[in-house]
N, C-alpha and C positions, 0 to 999 in steps of 0.2 A: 352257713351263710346267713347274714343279718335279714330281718325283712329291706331294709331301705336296699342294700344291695343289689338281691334278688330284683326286688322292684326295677333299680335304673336298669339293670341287665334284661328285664324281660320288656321295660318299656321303650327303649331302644328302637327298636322295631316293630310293634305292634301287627302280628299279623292272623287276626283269626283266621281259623279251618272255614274254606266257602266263602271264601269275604270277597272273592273274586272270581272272575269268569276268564277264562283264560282266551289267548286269542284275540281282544279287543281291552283298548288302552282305559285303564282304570283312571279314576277320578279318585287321586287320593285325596286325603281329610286336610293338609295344606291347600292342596288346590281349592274345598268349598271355603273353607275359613278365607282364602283371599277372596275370593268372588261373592259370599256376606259380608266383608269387612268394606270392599269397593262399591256395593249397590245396594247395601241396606241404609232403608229409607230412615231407623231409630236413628242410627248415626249422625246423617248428616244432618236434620230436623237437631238433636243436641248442640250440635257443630255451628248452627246457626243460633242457636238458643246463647250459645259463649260470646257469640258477636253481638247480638242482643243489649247483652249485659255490658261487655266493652262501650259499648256507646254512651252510657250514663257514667264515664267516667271524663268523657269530653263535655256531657253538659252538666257534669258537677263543677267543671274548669272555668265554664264559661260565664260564673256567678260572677268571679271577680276581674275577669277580663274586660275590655272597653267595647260598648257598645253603641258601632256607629250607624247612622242614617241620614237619610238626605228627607228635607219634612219641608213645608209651607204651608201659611198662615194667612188667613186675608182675617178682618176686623174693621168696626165699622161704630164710631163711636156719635152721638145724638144731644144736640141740646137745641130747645127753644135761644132764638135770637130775632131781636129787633127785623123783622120785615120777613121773618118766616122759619124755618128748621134749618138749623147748619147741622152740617156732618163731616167728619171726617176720617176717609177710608183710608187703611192701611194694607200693607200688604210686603211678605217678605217670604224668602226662601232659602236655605242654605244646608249646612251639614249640623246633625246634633250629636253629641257625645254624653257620654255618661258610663261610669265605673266607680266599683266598690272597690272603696282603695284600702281599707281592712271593715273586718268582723267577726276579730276577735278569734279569728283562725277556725272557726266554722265553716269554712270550703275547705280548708285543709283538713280538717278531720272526715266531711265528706267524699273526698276523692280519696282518701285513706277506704271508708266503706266500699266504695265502688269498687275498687283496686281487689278488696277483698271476694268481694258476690262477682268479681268476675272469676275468681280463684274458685270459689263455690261450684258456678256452673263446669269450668273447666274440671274438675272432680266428678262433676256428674256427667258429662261425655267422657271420663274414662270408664265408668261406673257404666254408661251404656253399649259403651263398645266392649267390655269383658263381659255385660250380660247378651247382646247378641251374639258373638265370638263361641261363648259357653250354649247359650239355646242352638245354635248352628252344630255344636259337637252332638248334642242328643239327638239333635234331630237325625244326623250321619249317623252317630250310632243304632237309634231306632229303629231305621230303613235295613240297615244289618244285620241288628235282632230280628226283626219281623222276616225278613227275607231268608233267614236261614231254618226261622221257625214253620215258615211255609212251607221248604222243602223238607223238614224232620218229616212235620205230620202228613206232607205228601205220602212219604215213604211207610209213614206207619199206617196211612190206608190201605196203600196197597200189604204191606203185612198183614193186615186183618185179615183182607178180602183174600189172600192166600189161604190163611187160619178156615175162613169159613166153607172155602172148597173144599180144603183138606179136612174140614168134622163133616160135610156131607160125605164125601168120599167113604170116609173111616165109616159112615151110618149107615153106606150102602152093602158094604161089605162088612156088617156084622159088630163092628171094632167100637163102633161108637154109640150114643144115644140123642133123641132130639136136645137134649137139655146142652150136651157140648156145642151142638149148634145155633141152638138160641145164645148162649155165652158170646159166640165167638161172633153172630149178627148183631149182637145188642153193643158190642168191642168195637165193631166195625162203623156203626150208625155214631157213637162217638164220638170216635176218631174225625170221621165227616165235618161232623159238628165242630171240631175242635177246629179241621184243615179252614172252613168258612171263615173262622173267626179271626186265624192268624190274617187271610186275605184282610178283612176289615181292617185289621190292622195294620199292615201294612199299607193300605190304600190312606189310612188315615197320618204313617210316617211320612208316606211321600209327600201328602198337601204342604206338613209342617214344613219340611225340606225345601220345597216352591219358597215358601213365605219365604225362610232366613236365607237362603241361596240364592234364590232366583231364577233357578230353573228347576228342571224331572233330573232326580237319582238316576246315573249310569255306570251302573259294573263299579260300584262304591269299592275302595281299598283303604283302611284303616292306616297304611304303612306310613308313622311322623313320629319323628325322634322328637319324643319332648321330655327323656328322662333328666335330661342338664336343669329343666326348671324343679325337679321336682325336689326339694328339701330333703335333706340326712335325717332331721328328726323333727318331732314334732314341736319342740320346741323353737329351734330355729324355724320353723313355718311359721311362730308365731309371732316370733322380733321381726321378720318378713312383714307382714300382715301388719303389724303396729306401726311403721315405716312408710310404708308403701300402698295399703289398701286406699283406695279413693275414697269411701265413707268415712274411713276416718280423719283423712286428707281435709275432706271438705266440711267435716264438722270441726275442726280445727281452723279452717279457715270462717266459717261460718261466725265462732269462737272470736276473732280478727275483725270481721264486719263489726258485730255486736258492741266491741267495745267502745269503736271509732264511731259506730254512731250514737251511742251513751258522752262520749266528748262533744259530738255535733251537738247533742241537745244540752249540756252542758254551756257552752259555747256562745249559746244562744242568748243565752241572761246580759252578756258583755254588749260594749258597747259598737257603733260599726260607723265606717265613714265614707261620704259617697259623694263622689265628684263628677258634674252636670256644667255643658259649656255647649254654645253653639254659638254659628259664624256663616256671615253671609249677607246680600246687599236685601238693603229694606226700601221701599216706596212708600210714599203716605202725600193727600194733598186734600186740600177745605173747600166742602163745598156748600151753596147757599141755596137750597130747591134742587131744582137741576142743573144747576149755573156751578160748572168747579172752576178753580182756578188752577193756574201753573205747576203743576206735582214737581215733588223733591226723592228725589234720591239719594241714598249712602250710596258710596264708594265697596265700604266694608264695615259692618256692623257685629257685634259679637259680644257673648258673658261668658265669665264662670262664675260656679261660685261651688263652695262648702258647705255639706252637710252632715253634722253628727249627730246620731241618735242613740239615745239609752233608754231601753225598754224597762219601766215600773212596772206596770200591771197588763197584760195581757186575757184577763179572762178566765186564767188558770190554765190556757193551754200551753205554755212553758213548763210548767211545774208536771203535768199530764205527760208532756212529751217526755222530758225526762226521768219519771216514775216508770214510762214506758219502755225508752231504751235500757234502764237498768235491771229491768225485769228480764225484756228479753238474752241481754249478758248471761244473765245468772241461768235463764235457760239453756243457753246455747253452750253453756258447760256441764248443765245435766244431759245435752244431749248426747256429748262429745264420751260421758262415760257408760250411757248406754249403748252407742257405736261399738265402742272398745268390746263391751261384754259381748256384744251378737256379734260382730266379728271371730272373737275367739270362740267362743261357740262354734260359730262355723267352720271355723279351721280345723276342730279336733272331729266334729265330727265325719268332715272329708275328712280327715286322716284315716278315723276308725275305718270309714269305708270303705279306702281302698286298700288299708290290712286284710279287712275283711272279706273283702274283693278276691285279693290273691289268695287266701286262706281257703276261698271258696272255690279257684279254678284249679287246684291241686285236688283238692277232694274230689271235684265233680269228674275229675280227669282219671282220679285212680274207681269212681263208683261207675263209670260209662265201661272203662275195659273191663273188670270185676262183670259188671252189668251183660256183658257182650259174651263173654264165656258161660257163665250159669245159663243166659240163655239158650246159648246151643247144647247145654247140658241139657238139661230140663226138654227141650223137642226128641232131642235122643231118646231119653228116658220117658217121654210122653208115646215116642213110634212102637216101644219093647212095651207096651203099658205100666210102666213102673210112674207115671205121670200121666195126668188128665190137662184137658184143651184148658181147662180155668187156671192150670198151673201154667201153662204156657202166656196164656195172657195176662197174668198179671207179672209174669218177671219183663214181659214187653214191656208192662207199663212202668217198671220201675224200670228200666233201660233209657225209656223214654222221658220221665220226670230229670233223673238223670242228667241226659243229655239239655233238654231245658235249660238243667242249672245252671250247667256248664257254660250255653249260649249268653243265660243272662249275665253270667257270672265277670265274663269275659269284658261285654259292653257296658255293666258298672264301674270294673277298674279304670276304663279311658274315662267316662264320665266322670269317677271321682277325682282322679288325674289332675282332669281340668278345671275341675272345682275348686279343689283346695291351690293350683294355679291361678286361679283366680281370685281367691280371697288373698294369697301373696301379695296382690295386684301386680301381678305380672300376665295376664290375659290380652296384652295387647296387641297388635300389629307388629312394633318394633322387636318385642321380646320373642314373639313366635319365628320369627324372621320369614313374615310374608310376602315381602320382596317387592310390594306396593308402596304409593306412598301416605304416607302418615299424615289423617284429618289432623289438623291441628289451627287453633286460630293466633297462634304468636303472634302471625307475622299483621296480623289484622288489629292485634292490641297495641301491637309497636307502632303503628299509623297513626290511630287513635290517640296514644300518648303525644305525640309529635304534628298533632294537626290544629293550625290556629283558625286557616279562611273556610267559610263555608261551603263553599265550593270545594271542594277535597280530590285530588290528583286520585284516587282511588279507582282501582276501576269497576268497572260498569256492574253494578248486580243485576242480575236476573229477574228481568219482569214476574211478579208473580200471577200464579195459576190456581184456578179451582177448576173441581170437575161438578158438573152438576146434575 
């Protein structure tokens, strides 16, 4: 049978030894990935970060749109005249307008960048939702490791503390010496040591697990089909990954901004034309000291007028800007082929790992029963003296290493799993099928595209909060 084979057959169902408690309803690994995918806080912080960026794409819109107001003016003009100071005040109020009726198509190349850095951010909420999704799996898996590794070395304490009864025992009646019994307290003291440290550990799984979940690990159960995501070879994981990964996605898009704003500043040299008009009744009337006479009024009063301008010399900040945007292009195509490389990179080495993975719960499966037998051999032949208590403790400890491996061995293949599922970029909501629904800001961009009044039909955000 192929590895990839074996793989989707044994990932299938995922169900380590002890991974559950029986009698009380397991909290499989679908269930946390929805309830981090629903109240992690990365997420929706990204989520909003894409809306963000959406917005600068209505006030890139709004360079060449018309912009109206309602204004007034009072004015008050002075000259000496025969028998004292005449004046005469003015005063008017109406609607003003004014719009850029071209520039050379420099809004258009800038609602092209926009369009693009909203694609950006949108690649990096995928990019955060398959990196919480993925830290939410370790962290399950952790709590699993550690909990099982709790109960091994539980167990091999009390193995010891057997061991050390039985070389007193053996010491009372002749059979034994103080030296198998120092062995088998110094085996024992350990062991202790070792039982402490998996607790630390696991006390330190379960915080992680809070963080990305949102609540305390209960009676964890590993059981989630996700052998249909996992790739036949490695190379198809990596046409996968060059398609689909969001880092590359959004250096790609990145690539899209850069160029459209190298056009912007290009754009910028040309010429642009700007149209200014306003309408509305005017007053004005002459006065001599304090003495006015009869004021006049318009009915309706109003201008336009044309304005084109061509930019010669600006300082060098023309030249600067577009020295700049071309730089950064040329960048953001060095970046787009460093992506490519540390993606693939990462691809093959989840891959190795979860070859390696399963390569490793075979062995450790056939070294634990091998392991299990020599031991009862070895007591046997320890009770008839053909064996001493040192020989008994160390085949424990290789029963026990053993078993170790097996545990880790078991909670890196789901971890690699979802690694190299994730650099597919397939780690998300939709593809796991978590039956929640999908952060997403389309519907928030398609508003945006579509919104001329300031006042915006949209509704209500959320007053914002700090804690302090």
């Amino acid at each position: 049978m192929s590895f990839s084979t074996g793989l989707r057959l044994g990932a299938a169902v995922v169900a380590l030894a002890g991974m559950s408690v029986s009698g009380v309803q397991a909290e499989s690994l679908k269930a946390a990935l929805t309830a981090a995918y629903a109240h992690n806080p990365t997420i929706t912080s990204a989520l909003y970060a894409v809306k963000v960026a959406a917005e600068n794409i209505a006030l890139r819109k709004a360079a060449t749109r018309p912009q109206i107001g309602v204004g007034t003016s009072l004015s008050d003009a002075f000259a000496t005249v025969p028998g004292g100071i005449g004046h005469q005040p003015k005063a008017s109020v109406g609607l003003n307008y004014s719009q850029t009726l071209f520039d050379n198509h420099q809004t258009d190349a800038q609602v092209e960048a926009a369009r693009a850095s909203v694609e950006v951010a949108n690649q990096s909420l995928r990019t955060t939702e398959a990196n919480a999704l993925l830290n939410t799996v370790e962290a399950y898996m952790n709590v699993i490791l550690n909990t099982q590794l709790v109960q091994l070395r539980s167990d091999t304490v009390q193995f010891y503390q057997s061991q050390v009864k039985a070389s007193q025992d053996r010491q009372n009646i002749g059979e034994g010496t103080k030296i198998d019994v120092a062995q088998a307290q110094a085996s024992y003291a350990s062991a202790v040591a070792s039982q402490k440290a998996a607790i630390a550990a696991l006390q330190t799984a379960e915080a992680s697990y809070v963080q990305w979940v949102g609540h305390k690990p209960h009676n964890l159960s590993s059981d989630f089909n996700y052998g249909s995501l996992i790739p036949a070879s490695v190379d198809r994981a990596l046409t996968l990954a060059a398609s689909l990964n969001p880092t590359i996605l959004g250096a790609r898009a990145s690539i899209r901004a850069a160029k459209a704003g190298a056009d912007a500043a290009a754009d910028a040299f040309g010429p642009s034309v700007t149209a200014n008009g306003s309408v509305g009744p005017a007053f004005s009337t002459t006065c001599l000291g304090a003495t006015c006479g009869a004021g006049t009024a318009s009915a309706l009063a109003g201008q336009v007028s044309l304005s084109l301008s061509v930019p010669l010399y600006a300082g060098g900040a023309l030249g600067a800007a577009q020295r700049q945007a071309t730089l950064t292009a040329l960048k953001s195509g060095v970046d787009e082929q460093a992506a490519l490389q540390q993606v693939d990179q990462q691809v093959v080495t989840a891959w190795s790992t979860l070859q390696n993975a399963a390569a490793q719960i075979q062995s450790a499966n056939t070294a634990v029963q091998a392991g299990r037998l020599a031991l009862q051999g070895v007591i046997q032949e320890r009770d008839v003296g053909q064996k001493t208590t040192l020989d008994v403790l160390n085949q424990e400890a290789t029963v026990e290493t053993s078993q170790e491996a097996l545990i880790g061995a078991n909670a890196n293949r789901v971890i690699a799993a979802f690694t190299l599922i994730a650099q597919e970029g397939k780690l998300t909501a939709a593809d796991l099928g978590l039956g929640t629904p999908t952060k997403s800001a389309r519907s928030y961009i398609k508003e945006v595209e579509d919104t001329w009044e300031e006042v915006r039909s949209f509704q209500p955000l959320p007053r914002p909060t700090w804690r302090h």
